[in-house]
C-alpha positions in Angstrom: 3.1 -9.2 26.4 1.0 -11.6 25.2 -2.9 -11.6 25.8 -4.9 -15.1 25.0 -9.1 -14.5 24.1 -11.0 -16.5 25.9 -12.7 -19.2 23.8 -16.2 -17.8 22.2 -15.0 -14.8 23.1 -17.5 -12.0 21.0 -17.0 -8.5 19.3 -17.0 -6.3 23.1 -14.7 -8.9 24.8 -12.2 -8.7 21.7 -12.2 -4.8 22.2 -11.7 -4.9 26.2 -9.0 -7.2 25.6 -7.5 -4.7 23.0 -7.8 -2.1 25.3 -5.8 -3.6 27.7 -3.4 -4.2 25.1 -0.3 -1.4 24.8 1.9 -0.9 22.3 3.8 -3.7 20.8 1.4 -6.2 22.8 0.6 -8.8 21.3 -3.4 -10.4 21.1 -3.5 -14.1 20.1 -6.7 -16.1 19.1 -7.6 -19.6 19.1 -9.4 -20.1 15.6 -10.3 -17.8 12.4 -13.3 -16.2 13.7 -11.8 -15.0 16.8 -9.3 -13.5 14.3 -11.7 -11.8 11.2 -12.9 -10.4 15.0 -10.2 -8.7 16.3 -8.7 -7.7 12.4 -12.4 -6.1 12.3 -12.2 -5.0 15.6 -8.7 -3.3 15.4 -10.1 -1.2 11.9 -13.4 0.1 13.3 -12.1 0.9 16.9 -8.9 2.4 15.5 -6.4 0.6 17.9 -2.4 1.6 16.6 0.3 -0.9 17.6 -0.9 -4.2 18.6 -0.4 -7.7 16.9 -3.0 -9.9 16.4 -2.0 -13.5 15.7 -3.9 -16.9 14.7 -2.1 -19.4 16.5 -3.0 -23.6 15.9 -3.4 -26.0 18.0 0.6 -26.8 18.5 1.2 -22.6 19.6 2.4 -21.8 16.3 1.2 -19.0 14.5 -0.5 -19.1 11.7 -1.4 -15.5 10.8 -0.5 -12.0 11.5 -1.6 -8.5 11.3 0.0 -5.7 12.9 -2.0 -2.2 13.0 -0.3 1.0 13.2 -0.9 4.7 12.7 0.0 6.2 9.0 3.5 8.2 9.1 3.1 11.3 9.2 4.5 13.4 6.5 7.9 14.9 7.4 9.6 17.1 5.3 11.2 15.9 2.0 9.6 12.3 2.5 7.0 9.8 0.9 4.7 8.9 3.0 3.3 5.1 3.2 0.0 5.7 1.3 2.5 7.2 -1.6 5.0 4.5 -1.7 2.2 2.4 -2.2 0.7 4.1 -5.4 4.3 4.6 -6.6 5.0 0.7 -6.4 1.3 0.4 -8.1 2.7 3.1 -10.9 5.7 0.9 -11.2 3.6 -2.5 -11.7 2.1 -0.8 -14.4 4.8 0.3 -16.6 5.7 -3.5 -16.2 2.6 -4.2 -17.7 4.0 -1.5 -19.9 6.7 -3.4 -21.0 5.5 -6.5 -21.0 2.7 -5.7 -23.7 5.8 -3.6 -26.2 4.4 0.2 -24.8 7.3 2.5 -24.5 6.6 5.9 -22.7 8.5 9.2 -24.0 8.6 12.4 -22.4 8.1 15.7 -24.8 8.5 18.5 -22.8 5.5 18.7 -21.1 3.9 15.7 -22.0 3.8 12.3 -22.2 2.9 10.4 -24.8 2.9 6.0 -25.4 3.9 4.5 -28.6 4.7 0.7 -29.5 8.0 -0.3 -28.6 10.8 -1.3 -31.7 10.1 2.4 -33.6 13.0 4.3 -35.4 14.2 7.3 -34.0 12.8 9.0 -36.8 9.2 7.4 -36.5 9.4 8.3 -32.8 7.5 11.5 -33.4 4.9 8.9 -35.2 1.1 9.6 -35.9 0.6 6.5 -34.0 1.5 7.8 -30.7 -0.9 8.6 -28.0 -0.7 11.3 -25.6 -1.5 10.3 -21.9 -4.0 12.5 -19.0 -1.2 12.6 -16.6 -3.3 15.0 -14.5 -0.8 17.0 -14.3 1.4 15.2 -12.2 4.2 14.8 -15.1 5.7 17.7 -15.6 8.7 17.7 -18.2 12.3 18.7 -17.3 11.5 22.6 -18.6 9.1 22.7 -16.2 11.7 22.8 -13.3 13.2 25.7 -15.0 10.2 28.1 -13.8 11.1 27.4 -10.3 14.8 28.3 -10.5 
């Protein structure tokens, strides 16, 4: 269902109307500070499931935001916050690549070296072991749990 604000409407009349809101509801506003107002609105009060949409003069929308809860963790699975860090770990080993940095794993570490070496300058003064914090863990690591 769709719920209109009210023109003017302030900070305690954009959370009554998300009150009334249920799930998959949607809340539309009239201009960009009725919409900074509910986005702020839907944050601090901790409202899961509604749509809150910047619609112009015509009815069409022009923004979006849709809150919801974080998944819970089930067994075996990522979680959002996770698959976001992992896409950030990915965008830097583009960087990575991009600047000629190679990563090799050695056992239990991990070390960064420039990319174009020999294999036999591989094991080169000029590479630099990484802090991984010990979330790498080489291959012979999974041998102690077996």
């Amino acid at each position: 269902m769709d719920i209109y604000l009210e023109d003017g409407a302030g900070y305690e009349a954009v959370v009554e109307a998300l009150k009334r809101c249920e799930q998959d509801d949607i809340l539309c506003c009239a201009d960009e500070e009725q919409f900074s107002l509910a986005r702020s609105a839907i944050t601090k009060e901790k409202f899961a499931g509604i749509t809150v949409q910047l619609l112009d003069a015509d009815g069409y929308v022009v923004r979006q935001i849709t809150s919801r809860k974080r998944e819970s963790v089930s067994e075996g699975r990522l979680t959002d916050k996770q698959i976001a860090v992992i896409k950030a770990l990915e965008k830097v080993l583009s960087y990575c690549k991009a600047e000629g940095v190679q990563l090799i794993g050695y056992s239990d570490e991990l070390v960064a070296l420039p990319v174009g070496l020999d294999d036999e300058e591989i094991a080169s003064a000029v590479a630099i072991s990484l802090e991984t914090q010990g979330v790498y863990r080489g291959v012979e690591a999974l041998d102690d749990h077996y």
